[in-house]
N, C-alpha and C positions, 0 to 999 in steps of 0.2 A: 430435672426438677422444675417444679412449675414456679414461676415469677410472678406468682401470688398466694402467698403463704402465710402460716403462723408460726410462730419458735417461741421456747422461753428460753432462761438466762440464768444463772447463778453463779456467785461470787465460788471461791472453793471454802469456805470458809461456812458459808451455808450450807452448800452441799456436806461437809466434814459435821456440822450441828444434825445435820436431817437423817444423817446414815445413822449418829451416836440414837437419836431415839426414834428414830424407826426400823430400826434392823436391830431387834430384840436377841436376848442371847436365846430365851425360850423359841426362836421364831412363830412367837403368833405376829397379825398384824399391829402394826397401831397407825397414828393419823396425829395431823396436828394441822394451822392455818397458817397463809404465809402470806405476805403483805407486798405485793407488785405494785410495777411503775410502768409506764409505758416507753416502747422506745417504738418508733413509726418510722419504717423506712418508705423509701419509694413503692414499691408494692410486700416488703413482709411487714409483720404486726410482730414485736416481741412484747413478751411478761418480763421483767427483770422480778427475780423474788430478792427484793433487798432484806426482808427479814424473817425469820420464823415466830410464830406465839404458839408457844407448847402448852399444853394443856393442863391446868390446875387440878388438886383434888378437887373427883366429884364432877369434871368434867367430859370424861370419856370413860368410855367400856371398853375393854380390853376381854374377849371372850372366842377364840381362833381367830375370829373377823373385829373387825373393829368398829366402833358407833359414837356418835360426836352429844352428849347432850347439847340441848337447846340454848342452855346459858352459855358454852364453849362460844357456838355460830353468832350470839348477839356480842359480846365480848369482841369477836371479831371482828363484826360490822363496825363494832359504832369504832375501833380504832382505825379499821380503813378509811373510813369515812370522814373519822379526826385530821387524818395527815393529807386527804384527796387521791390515797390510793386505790389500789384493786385489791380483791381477794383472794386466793387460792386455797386449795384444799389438798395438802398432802397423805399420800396413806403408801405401806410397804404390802408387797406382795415377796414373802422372803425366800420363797422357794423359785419365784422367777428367773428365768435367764435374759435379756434382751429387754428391747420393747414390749410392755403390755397392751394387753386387750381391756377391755371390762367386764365384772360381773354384773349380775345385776344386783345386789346391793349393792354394787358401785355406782350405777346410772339413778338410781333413787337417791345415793347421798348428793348427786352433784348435780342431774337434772332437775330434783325434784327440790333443793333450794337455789338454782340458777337466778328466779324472778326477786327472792327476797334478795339476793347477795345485787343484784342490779337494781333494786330497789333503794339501797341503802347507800350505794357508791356510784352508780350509774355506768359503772363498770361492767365486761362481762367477768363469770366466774368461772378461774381456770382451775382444771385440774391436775395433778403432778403424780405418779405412779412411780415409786424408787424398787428394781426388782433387787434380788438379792446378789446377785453381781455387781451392783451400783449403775445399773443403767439407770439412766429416767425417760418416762414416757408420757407425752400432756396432751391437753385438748383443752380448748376455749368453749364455753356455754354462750353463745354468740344470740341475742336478742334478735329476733326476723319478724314477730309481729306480735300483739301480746298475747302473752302464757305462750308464748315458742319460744324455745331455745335449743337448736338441735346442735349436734356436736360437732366442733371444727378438731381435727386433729392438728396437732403440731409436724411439722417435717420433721424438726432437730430439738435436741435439748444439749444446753452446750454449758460444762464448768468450767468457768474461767478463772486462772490466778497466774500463781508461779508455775503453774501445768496448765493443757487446757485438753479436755476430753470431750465428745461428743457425743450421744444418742441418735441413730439413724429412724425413724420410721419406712422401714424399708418399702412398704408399700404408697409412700408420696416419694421419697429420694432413691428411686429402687437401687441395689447393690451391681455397681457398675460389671463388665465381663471384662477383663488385661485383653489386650491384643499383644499380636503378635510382636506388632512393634516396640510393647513395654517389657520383654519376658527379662530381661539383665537391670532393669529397676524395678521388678517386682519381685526379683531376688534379691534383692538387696536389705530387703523388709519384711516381705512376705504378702500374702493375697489378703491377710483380713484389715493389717496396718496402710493397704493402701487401698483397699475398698473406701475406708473412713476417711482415708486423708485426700483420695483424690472427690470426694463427694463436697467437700468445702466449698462457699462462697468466697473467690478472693477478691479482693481489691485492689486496685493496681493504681494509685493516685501520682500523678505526672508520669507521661508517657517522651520521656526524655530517653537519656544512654540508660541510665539505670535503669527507670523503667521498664523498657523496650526490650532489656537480656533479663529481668529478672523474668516478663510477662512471657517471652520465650522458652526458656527456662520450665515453666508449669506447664505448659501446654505439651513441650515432648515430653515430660514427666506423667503426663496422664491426666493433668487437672480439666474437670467440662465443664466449671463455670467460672468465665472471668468477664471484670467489670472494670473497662479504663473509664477515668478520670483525669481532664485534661480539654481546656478551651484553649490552647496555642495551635498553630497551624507549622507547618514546616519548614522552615529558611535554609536557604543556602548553606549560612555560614555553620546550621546542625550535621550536613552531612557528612561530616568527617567522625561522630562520634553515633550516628541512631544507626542501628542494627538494622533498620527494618527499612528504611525509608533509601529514596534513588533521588535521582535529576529529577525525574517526573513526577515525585511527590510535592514537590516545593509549592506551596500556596494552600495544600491540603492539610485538613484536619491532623493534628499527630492520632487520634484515636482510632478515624478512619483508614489511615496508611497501615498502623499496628497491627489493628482486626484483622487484616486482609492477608498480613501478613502469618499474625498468629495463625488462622484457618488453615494455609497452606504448609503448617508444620506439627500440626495439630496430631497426636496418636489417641486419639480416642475421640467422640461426638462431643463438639464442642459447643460451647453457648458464649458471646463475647457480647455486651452491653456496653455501648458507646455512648458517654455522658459527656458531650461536648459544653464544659464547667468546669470552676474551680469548685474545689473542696468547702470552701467558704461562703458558695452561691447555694440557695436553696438545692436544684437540681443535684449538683452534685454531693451534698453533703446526705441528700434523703438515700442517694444510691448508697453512698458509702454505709449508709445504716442496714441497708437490707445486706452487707459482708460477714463471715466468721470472722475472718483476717483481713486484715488493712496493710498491705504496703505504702509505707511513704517516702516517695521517691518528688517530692518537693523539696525547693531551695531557699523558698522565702518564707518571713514567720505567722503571717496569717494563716496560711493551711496547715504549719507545724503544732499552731494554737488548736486552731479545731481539730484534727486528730488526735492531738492528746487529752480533749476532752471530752471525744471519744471511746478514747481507751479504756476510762474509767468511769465515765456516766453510762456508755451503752455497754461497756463489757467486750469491748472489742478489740481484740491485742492489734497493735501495730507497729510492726519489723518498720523502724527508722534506717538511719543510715545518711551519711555525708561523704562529700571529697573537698578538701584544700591544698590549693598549689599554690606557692609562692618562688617568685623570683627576684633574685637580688638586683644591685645597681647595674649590673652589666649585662642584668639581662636572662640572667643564666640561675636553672632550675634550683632555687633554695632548700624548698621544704615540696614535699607531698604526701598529704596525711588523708587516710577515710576510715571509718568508725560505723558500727553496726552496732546495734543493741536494739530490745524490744520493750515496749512501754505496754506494762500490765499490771493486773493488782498486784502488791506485794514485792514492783520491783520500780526504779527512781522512774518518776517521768520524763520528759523530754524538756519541761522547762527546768528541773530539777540537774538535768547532765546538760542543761547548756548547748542544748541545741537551737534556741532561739531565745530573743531579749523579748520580754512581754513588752519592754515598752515599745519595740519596731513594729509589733500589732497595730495599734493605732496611727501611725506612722503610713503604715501600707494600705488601711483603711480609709485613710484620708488621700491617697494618690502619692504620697510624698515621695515612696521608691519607685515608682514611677517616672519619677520628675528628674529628666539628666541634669538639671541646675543643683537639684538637692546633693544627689549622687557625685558629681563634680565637685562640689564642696567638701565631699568628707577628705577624711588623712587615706594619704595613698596605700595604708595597711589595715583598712577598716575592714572587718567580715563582707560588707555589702556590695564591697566594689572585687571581692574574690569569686568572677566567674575563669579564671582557668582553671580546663581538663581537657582531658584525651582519654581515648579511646580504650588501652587499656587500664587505665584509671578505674572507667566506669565498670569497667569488666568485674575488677577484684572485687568494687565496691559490691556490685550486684550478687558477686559469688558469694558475700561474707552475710549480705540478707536472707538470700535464700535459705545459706543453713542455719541462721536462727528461727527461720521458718519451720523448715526439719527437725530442728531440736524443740520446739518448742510443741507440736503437733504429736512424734513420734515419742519424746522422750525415752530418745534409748540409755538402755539399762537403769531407768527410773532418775537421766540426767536431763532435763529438759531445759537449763539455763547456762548459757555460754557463760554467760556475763555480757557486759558493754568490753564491747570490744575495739581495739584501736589498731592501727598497723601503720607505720613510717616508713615509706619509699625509701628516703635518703637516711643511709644507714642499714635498711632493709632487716627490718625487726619489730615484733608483734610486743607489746606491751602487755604484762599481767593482763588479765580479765579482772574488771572491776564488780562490784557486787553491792549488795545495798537493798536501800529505798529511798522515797523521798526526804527531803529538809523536815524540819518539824513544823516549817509556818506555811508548811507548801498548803495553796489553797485544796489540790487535785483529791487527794485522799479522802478528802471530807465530803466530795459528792457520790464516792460510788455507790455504783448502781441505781442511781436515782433519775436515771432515762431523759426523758423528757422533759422530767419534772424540775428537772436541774438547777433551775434560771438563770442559766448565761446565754445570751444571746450571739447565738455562736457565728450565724450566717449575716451577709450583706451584700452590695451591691460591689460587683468587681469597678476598681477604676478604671477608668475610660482611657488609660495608655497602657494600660496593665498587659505584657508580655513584647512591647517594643523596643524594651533594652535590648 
């Protein structure tokens, strides 16, 4: 898949409005407009359609094909234009299976008002094709000089919610071949569930124990594109828990040691992007943008922060997960606890389940977890001073990520949410799966799908001691 693309985006909730009136019971077509955001990654360009405006009496023709009156397309301008969005243009082809093609009144509805739709928003105008299986299939009317606008296809079209489903463009993301080496995990699913599921962008954020066996993990499983995330280099005192790393990695990049190692365990042609950054540095947060799936295998709350505002501003699910070990006065192993769950629309965020204090944000942005004076001060049972683990720790942890990855990708038998899930060492027993969504005063729910457009400023400058605890 090439590392310069275009994709769109939708809520499920959208996609659920756009099937109700464009997949007629008559199957003729019909059409409606849909109001995008931008999300820009490092090299893909996403649409997010955060909303639909269906069409009023006297606004559209409904005649086998379908046709937009004039006041429909102005209506739409001047409200993208209102909010500083984009525009799109949806239409169903109901006898489709897959990705479509275009006709040619297809290419006249959408080439042929490209210039006014980027007139009006300065935007380009994308296009959205829903076939009658519920695939979707787009293209960008991309301005090159004036009165040009030739057509960018999309790779993917991806719905995101409580499920998440993808559209392939098979001829930009071609439909991978199993090897040999995959034939006992491509039974397990089958050859079209992992056509789709190994074509994914993943993200793999902190290339730590978790990390390192989660990013292991995809690569024998058949995935070809993965993207670490991660500016620490490798110490000594890691090698007792990273998978991937020896004596002679010590001083190296962890993304670089990873790669190398991912490569050499790799069952299928691999692609591994090394983003030597945090999550919270321009660099890595524009890569994390160009992912389907975000693993977050970070410890501290400023990357926990941006990834969950990720989740919900760019539409990008991300499988979280922790581990805590405590021990008592003598020394001796108290508690060990680690927790998987995945942050996406329609299910709690990650500041909502208490996976980071917003207020340690600003705390970590200003150096202060940094600072072993600060850190020395707290109470000797404070979250921030809990770095024990080991080795099989990280193991379980990474196992419990992964299959909310599976679950939420495959959704077998139409089950695709574990829950937040918890497990206790001492005692050795899984706690109910928890279920939900967010608080009611949670800020998160209120930005989705709004990309770019979001305004939180989500990146900054790492501190200048940041990974020498």
């Amino acid at each position: 898949m090439s590392r310069a693309e275009r994709s769109v985006a939708m809520t499920g909730e959208v996609d659920r409005l756009a099937r109700e009136h464009l997949l007629r019971r008559d199957r003729q077509e019909d059409i409606c407009f849909g109001l995008w955001r931008a999300s820009q990654g490092e090299t893909r360009s996403t649409a997010i359609v955060e909303r639909l405006l269906l069409p009023r009496d006297g606004e559209r023709n409904v005649h086998g094909n379908a046709s937009f009156e004039p006041v429909f397309l102005e209506r739409a301008m001047a409200e993208a234009a209102e909010i500083g969005a984009g525009l799109a243009l949806l239409h169903s082809h109901p006898l489709g299976r897959g990705a479509q093609g275009l006709s040619r009144d297809d290419i006249v509805a959408e080439q042929g008002n490209a210039g006014a739709v980027f007139g009006a928003t300065g935007l380009p105008f994308v296009g959205l094709t829903l076939a009658g299986d519920g695939s979707w299939s787009a293209r960008f009317w991309q301005r090159t000089a004036p009165r040009t606008y030739p057509v960018g296809w999309c790779a993917s079209a991806r719905v995101v919610g409580d499920a998440f489903s993808i559209t392939f463009n098979d001829k930009l993301a071609p439909v991978p071949r199993s090897t040999e080496e995959q034939i006992r995990t491509v039974s397990a699913w089958g050859q079209e569930s992992h056509a789709n599921m190994v074509r994914l962008r993943i993200g793999v954020v902190g290339a730590g124990s978790v990390g390192g066996m989660i990013a292991e993990s995809l690569v024998r499983t058949g995935f070809e594109d993965i993207t670490l995330v991660d500016f620490d280099i490798v110490k000594k005192h890691n090698l007792d828990r990273l998978n991937y790393a020896t004596s002679r990695d010590v001083g190296r990049l962890k993304v670089e040691a990873l790669a190398r190692h991912l490569r050499d365990r790799a069952t299928a042609s691999l692609r591994v992007h090394q983003v030597a950054a945090a999550v919270y540095e321009e660099a890595g947060y524009r890569a994390a943008l160009d992912c389907d799936v975000l693993f977050s295998c970070v410890d501290r709350p400023w990357g926990r922060y941006v990834l969950n505002l990720i989740a919900y501003t760019h539409l990008i699910p991300v499988i979280d997960g922790g581990i805590r070990a405590r021990t008592n006065r003598l020394g001796k192993l108290a508690a060990a606890d680690w927790r998987a769950h995945t942050a996406t629309i329609g299910r709690p965020c990650l500041q909502c389940l208490g996976q980071y204090d917003p207020g340690h944000v600003q705390l970590e942005r200003q150096g202060m977890l940094d600072d072993p004076k600060y850190i020395e001060g707290l109470p000797a049972d404070h979250p921030l001073k809990s770095r024990e683990n080991v080795f099989a720790f990280s193991m379980s942890c990474a196992s419990l990520q992964t299959l909310q990855m599976l679950a939420l990708v495959l959704s077998p038998l139409g089950q695709p949410n574990p829950g937040s899930q918890l497990y206790h060492f001492v005692g050795g027993f899984m706690e109910e799966p928890t279920y939900g969504s967010c608080h009611e005063n949670c800020l998160f729910p209120s930005m989705i799908a709004l990309g770019d457009s979001c305004g939180i400023p989500a990146t900054g400058v790492r501190p200048v001691n940041a990974g020498l605890l």
